[in-house]
C-alpha positions as CSV (number, residue, x, y, z in Angstrom):
1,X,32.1,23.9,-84.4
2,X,33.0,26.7,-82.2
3,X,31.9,30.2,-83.1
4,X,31.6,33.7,-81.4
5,X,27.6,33.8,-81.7
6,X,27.4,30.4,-79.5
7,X,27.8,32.4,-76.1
8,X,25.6,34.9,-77.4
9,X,22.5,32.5,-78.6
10,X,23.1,30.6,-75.6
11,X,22.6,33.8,-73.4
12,X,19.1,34.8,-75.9
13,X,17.6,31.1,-75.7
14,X,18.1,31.0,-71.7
15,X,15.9,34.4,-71.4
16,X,14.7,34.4,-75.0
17,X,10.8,35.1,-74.0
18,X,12.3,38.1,-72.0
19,X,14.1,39.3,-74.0
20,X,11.8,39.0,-76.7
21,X,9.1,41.0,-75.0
22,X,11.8,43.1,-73.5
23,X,12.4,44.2,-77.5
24,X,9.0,44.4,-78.6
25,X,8.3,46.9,-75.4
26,X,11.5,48.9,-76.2
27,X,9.6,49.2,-79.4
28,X,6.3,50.3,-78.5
29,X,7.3,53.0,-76.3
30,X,9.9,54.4,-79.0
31,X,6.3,54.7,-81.2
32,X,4.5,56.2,-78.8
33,X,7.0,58.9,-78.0
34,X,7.4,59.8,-81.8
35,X,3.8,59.5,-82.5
36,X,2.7,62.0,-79.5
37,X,5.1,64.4,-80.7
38,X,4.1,64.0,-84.4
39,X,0.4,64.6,-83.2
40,X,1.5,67.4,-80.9
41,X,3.3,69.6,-83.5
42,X,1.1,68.5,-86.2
43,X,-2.0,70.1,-84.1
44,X,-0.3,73.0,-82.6
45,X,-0.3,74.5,-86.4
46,X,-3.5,74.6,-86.7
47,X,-4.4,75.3,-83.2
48,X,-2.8,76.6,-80.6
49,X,-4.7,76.2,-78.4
50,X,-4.6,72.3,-78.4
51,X,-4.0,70.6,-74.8
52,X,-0.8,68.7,-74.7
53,X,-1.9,65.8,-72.8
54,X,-4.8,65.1,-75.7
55,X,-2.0,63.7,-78.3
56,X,-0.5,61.5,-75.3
57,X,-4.3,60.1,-74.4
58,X,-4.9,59.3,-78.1
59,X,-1.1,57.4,-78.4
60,X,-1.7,55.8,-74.8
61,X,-5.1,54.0,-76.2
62,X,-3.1,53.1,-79.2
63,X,-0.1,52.1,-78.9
64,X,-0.8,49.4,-76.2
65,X,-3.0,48.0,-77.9
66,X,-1.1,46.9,-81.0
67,X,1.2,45.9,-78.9
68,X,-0.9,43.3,-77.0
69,X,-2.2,42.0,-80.7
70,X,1.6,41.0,-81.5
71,X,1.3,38.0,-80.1
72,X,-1.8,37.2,-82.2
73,X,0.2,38.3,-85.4
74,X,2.8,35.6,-84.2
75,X,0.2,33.1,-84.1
76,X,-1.5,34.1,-87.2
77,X,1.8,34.0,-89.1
78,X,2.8,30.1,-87.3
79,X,-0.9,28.8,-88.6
80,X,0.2,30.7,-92.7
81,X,3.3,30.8,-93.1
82,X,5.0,33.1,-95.3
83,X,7.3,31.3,-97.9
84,X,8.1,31.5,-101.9
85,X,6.4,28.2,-102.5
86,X,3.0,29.4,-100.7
87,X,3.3,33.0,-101.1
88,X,-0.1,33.6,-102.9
89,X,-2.5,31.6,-100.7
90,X,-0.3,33.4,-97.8
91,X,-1.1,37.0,-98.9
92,X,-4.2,36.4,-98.8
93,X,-4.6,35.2,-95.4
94,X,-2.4,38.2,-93.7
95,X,-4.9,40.5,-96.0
96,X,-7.9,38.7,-94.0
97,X,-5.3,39.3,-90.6
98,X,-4.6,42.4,-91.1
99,X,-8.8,43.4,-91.3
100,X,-8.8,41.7,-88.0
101,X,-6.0,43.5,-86.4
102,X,-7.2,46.9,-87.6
103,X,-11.0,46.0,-86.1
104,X,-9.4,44.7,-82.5
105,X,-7.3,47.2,-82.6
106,X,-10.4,50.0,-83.4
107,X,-12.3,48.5,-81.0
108,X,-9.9,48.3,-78.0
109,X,-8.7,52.2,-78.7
110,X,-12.0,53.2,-78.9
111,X,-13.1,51.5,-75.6
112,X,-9.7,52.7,-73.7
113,X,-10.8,56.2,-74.7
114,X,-14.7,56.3,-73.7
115,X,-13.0,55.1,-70.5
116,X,-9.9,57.4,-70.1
117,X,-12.1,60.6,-71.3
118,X,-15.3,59.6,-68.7
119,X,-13.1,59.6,-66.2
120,X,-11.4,63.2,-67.2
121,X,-15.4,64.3,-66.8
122,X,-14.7,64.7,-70.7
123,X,-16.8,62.9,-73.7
124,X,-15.5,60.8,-76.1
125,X,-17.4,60.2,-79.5
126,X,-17.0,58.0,-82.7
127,X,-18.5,60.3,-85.6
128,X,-18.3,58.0,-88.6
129,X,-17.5,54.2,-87.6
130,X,-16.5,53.5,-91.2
131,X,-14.6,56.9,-91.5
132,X,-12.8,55.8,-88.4
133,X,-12.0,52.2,-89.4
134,X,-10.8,53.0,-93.0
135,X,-8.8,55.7,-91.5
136,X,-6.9,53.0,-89.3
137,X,-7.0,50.6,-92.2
138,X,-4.7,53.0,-94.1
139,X,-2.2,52.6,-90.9
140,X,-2.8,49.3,-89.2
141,X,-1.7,47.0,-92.2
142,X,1.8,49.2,-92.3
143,X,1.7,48.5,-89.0
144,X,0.5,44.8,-89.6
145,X,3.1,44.9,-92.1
146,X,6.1,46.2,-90.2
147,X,5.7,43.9,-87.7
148,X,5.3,40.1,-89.7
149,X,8.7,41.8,-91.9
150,X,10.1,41.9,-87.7
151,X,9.2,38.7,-87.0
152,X,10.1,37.4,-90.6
153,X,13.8,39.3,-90.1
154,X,14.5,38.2,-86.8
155,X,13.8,34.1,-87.8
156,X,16.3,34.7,-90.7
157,X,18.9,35.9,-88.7
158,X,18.5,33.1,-85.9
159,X,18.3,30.5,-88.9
160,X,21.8,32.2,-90.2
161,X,23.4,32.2,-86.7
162,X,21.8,29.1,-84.8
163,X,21.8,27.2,-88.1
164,X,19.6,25.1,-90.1
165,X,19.2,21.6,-90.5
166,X,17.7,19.7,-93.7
167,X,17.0,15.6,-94.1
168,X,19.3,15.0,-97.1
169,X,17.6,13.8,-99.9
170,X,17.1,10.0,-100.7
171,X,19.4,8.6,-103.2
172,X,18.5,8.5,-106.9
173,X,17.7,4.9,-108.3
174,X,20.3,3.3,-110.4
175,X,20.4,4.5,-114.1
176,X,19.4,2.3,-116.9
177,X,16.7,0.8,-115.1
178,X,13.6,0.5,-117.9
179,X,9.8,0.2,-117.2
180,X,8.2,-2.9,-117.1
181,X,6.1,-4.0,-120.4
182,X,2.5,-4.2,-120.9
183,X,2.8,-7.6,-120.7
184,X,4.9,-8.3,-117.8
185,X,3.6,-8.8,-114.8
186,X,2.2,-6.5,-111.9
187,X,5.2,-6.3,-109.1
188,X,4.3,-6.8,-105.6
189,X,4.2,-3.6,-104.1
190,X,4.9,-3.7,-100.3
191,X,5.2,-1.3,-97.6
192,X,7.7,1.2,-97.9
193,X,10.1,1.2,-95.0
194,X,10.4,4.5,-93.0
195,X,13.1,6.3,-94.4
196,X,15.8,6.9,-91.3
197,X,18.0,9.5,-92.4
198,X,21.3,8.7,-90.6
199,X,23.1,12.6,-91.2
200,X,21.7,16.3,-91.8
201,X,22.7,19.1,-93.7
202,X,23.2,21.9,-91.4
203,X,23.7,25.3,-93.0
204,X,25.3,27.9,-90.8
205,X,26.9,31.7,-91.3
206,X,27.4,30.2,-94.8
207,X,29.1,27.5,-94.5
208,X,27.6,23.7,-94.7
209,X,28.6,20.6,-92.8
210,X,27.1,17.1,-91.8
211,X,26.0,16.2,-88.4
212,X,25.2,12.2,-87.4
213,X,21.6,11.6,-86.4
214,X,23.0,9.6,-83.7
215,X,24.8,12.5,-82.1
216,X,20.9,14.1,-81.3
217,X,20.8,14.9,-77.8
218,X,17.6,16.0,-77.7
219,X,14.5,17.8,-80.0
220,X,12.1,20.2,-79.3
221,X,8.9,21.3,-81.3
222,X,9.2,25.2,-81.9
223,X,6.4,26.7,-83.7
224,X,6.6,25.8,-87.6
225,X,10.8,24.3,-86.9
226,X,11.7,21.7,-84.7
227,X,14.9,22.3,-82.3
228,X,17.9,20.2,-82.5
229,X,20.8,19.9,-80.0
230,X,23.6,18.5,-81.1
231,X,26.9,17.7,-79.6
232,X,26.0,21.3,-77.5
233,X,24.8,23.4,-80.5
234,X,21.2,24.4,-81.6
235,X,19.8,23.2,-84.9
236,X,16.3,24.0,-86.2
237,X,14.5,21.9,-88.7
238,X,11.2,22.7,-90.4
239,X,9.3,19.5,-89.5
240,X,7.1,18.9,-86.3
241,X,8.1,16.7,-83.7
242,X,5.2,13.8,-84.3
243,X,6.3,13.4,-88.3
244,X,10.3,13.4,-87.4
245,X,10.1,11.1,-84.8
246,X,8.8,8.7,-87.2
247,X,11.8,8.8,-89.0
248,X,14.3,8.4,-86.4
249,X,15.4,4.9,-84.9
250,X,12.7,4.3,-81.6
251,X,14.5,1.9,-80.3
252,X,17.4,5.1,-79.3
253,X,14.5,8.1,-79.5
254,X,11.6,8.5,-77.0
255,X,9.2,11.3,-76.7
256,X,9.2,12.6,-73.5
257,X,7.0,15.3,-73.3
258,X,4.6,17.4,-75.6
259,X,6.8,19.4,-76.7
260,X,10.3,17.1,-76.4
261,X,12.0,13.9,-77.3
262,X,15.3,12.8,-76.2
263,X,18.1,10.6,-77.5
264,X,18.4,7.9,-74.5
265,X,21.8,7.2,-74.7
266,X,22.4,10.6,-74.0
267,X,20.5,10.8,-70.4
268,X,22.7,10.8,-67.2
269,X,20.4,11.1,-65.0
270,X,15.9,11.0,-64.1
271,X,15.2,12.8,-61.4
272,X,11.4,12.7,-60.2
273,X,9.0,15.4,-59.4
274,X,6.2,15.8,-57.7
275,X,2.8,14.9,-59.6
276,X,4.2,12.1,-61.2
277,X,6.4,14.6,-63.3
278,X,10.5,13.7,-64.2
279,X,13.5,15.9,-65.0
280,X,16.0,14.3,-67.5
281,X,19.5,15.5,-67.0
282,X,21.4,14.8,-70.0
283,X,25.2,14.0,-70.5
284,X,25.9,17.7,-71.9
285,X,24.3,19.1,-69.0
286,X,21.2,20.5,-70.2
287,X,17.9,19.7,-68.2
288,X,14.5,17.8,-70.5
289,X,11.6,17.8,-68.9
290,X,9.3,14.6,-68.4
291,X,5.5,14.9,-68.2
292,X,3.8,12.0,-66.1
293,X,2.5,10.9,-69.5
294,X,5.2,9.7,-71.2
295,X,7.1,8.6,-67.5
296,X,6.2,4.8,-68.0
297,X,6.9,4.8,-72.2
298,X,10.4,6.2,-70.9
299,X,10.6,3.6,-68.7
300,X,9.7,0.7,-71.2
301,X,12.1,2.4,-74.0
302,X,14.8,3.1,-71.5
303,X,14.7,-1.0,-70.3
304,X,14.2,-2.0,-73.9
């Protein structure tokens, strides 16, 4: 399944938190450069006389800080997901985050600046707290806004590139089958047997194809998805780690770590680390790692 964007996801996933802050840095300081000059010019009509260092103060209290509350917008966004099938409940909740980012975001500027002004000799006061915080309102939830559509944009195009992977669904039972009678009696109802899906759907740059459940190498949880590498490609499945390993065969997967489980036909090679810690080596040359935890449940699957 070779394709030109596998060297290039490859590359992002090796230094994707790097690069991911690397972007969201690039970003900020693009906004602060506009915004200072939008202040500057805006000011300078109506007086001339205003410092051009003022603008730059109020951008450099600003700008820093909504950039240090992105992260919390990532979380907030992981705990309420936005989808179509939980849109309205969603809305609300990134209503109720975006009050919260506009009253950090107050708060931190406003603290920056009494310290940034007392130390020009200069003083630095709020006139109308409510004035102030309706007046950012009015600019943090664009801001809010523009940032979850970021986030939101830049999962869609990984999910389009990387691929994603969905269970396929149980068959339907056979047709002509007709409910029991009042009279007949109760059936015995026993235990339903965890449904181990043996292939995936796997949708990628729009076209669809099957992968074996066997051919797992490895999983690992990502936020709201749950990573897949198969036969050298990256997957992601909406699920978490703890529900789909109940689903898969334990007697072939083991959980390994937090975070990871592996397929143990696929490991080459343990290698131990200090603290009781391991590093799998698997067959397609990517590295697992093995907390002390889950060392001696390897060990018991692994002999099994």
């Amino acid at each position: 399944m070779p394709d030109a964007l596998t060297p290039w996801l490859t590359r992002y996933r090796r230094h994707e938190r790097a690069a991911d802050i690397g972007f969201w840095v690039v970003v900020m300081a693009a906004q602060l450069v506009f915004n200072t000059a939008v202040s500057w010019f805006d000011l300078r009509r109506f007086d001339p006389g205003q410092p051009v260092w003022e603008p730059l103060l109020w951008e450099l209290t600003s700008v820093p800080v909504v950039g240090a509350l992105i992260p919390a917008i990532v979380w907030w966004e992981r705990r309420h997901p936005l989808r179509l099938d939980t849109l309205p409940g969603s809305l609300g909740w990134h209503l109720t985050g975006a009050v919260g980012f506009t009253v950090l975001h107050v708060l931190a500027m406003v603290a920056l600046r009494w310290a940034a002004y007392g130390a020009l000799g200069l003083g630095y006061r709020v006139s109308s707290w409510p004035g102030v915080l309706g007046y950012e309102f009015l600019k943090d939830v664009r801001s809010y806004g523009a940032i979850l559509l970021a986030i939101l944009g830049w999962r869609f195009l990984l999910l389009r590139a990387q691929g994603e992977a969905r269970v396929l669904d149980p068959p339907e039972p056979p047709a002509g089958e007709s409910a029991p009678g009042p009279d007949a009696p109760a059936p015995v109802v026993s235990p339903p047997a965890p449904v181990r899906p043996e292939r995936f759907l796997v949708r990628k740059l729009r076209k669809e194809f099957l992968v074996a459940a066997a051919e797992i190498d490895w999983l690992q949880a990502q936020g709201n998805y749950l990573g897949l590498r198969v036969n050298g490609h990256d997957y992601l499945l909406r699920s978490t780690l703890a529900d789909f390993l109940q689903q898969l065969d334990p007697a072939r997967f083991a959980r390994v770590h937090r975070s990871w489980a592996v397929n143990l036909d696929r490991i080459a090679e343990i290698e131990p680390l200090e603290a009781g810690d391991a590093r799998l080596k698997m067959k397609d040359g990517s590295q697992v790692p093995c907390s002390r935890r889950y060392r001696d449940a390897l060990a018991a699957a692994a002999g099994g």
